[in-house]
N, C-alpha and C positions, 0 to 999 in steps of 0.2 A: 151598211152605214157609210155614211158620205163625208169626207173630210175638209174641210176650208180653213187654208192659211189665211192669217190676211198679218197686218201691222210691219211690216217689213219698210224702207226707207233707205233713203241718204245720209249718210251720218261721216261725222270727221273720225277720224282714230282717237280713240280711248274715249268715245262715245257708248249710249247704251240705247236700245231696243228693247220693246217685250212685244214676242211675236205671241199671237194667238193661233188654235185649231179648234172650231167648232165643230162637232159632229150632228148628225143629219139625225140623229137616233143615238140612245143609252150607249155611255162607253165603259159603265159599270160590268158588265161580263165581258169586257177587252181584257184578255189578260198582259199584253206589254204593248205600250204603245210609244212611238220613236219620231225625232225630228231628226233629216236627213238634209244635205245641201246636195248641190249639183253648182261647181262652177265651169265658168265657159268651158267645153272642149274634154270637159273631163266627166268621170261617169259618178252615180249617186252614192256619198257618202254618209253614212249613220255618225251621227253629232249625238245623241242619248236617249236613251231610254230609259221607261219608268213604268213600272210594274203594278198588277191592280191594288196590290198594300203600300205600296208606295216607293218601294226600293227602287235609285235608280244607277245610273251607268252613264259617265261621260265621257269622251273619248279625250286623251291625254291631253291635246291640243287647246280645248277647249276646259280642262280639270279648274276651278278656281278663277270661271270667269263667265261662265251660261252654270245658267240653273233650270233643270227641267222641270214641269210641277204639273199635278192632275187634279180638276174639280168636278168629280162625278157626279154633283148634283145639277152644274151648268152643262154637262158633257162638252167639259173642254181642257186640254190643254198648252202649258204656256210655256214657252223660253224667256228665259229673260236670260238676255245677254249683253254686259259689260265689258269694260276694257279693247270693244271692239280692235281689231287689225286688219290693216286691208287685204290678209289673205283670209279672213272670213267675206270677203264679199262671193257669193253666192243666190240662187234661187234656194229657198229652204222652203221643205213639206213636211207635211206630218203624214203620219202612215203606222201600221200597223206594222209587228215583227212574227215571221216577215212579211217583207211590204208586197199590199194587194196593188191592184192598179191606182198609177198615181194621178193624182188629183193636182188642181192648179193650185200652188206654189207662191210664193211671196218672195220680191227683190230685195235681198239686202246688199246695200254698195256703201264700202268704206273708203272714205277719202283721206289719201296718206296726209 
C-alpha cells in the first residue's frame, strides 16, 4: 500500500491546516498508522499515531493542538492541525508504524 500526503501550505502562526494521506489500497488491516515531520537538517520525527480501533498518541508538542483521525472506508487518514507555530514548520508524511519506505511528503511552513 502506497501513501500520499497532500494538503500542506503557508500559513501565518495560530493558523490551521488539515493534512490528508490517501492509500493506494485498504488501510483497514493496518494496524497503526502515524504522521511523521522532517524539518530542515534534521532527521524524521513521529507527530501521532492512531491505531486500527482508533486509539491514538500525540507527541507532547503537539498534545491539544493536531488531531490524528482514520477513515477506513476512504482509506485515509487526516491531521488536522491548529494553533500552528513556526517550529511546526516541516515536510510531514504519513507512514506506517514502523515506517516502510517513505513516500512523498507535504510542505508545511509557518510564518512567525
Amino acid at each position: 500500500v502506497q501513501l500520499q500526503a497532500s494538503g500542506g501550505g503557508l500559513v501565518q502562526a495560530g493558523g490551521s491546516l488539515r493534512l490528508s494521506c490517501v492509500a493506494s489500497g485498504s488501510i483497514s488491516t493496518i494496524n497503526t498508522l502515524g504522521w511523521y515531520r522532517q524539518a530542515p537538517g534534521k532527521q524524521h520525527e513521529m507527530v501521532a499515531l492512531i491505531g486500527r480501533s482508533g486509539g491514538t498518541n500525540h507527541i507532547d508538542s503537539v498534545k491539544g493542538r493536531f488531531t490524528i483521525s482514520r477513515d477506513n472506508t476512504k482509506n485515509t487518514v487526516y491531521l488536522q492541525m491548529n494553533s500552528l507555530k513556526p517550529e511546526d514548520t516541516a515536510v510531514y508524511y504519513c507512514n506506517t508504524l514502523p515506517p516502510s519506505k517513505w513516500g512523498q511528503g507535504t510542505q508545511v511552513t509557518v510564518s512567525s
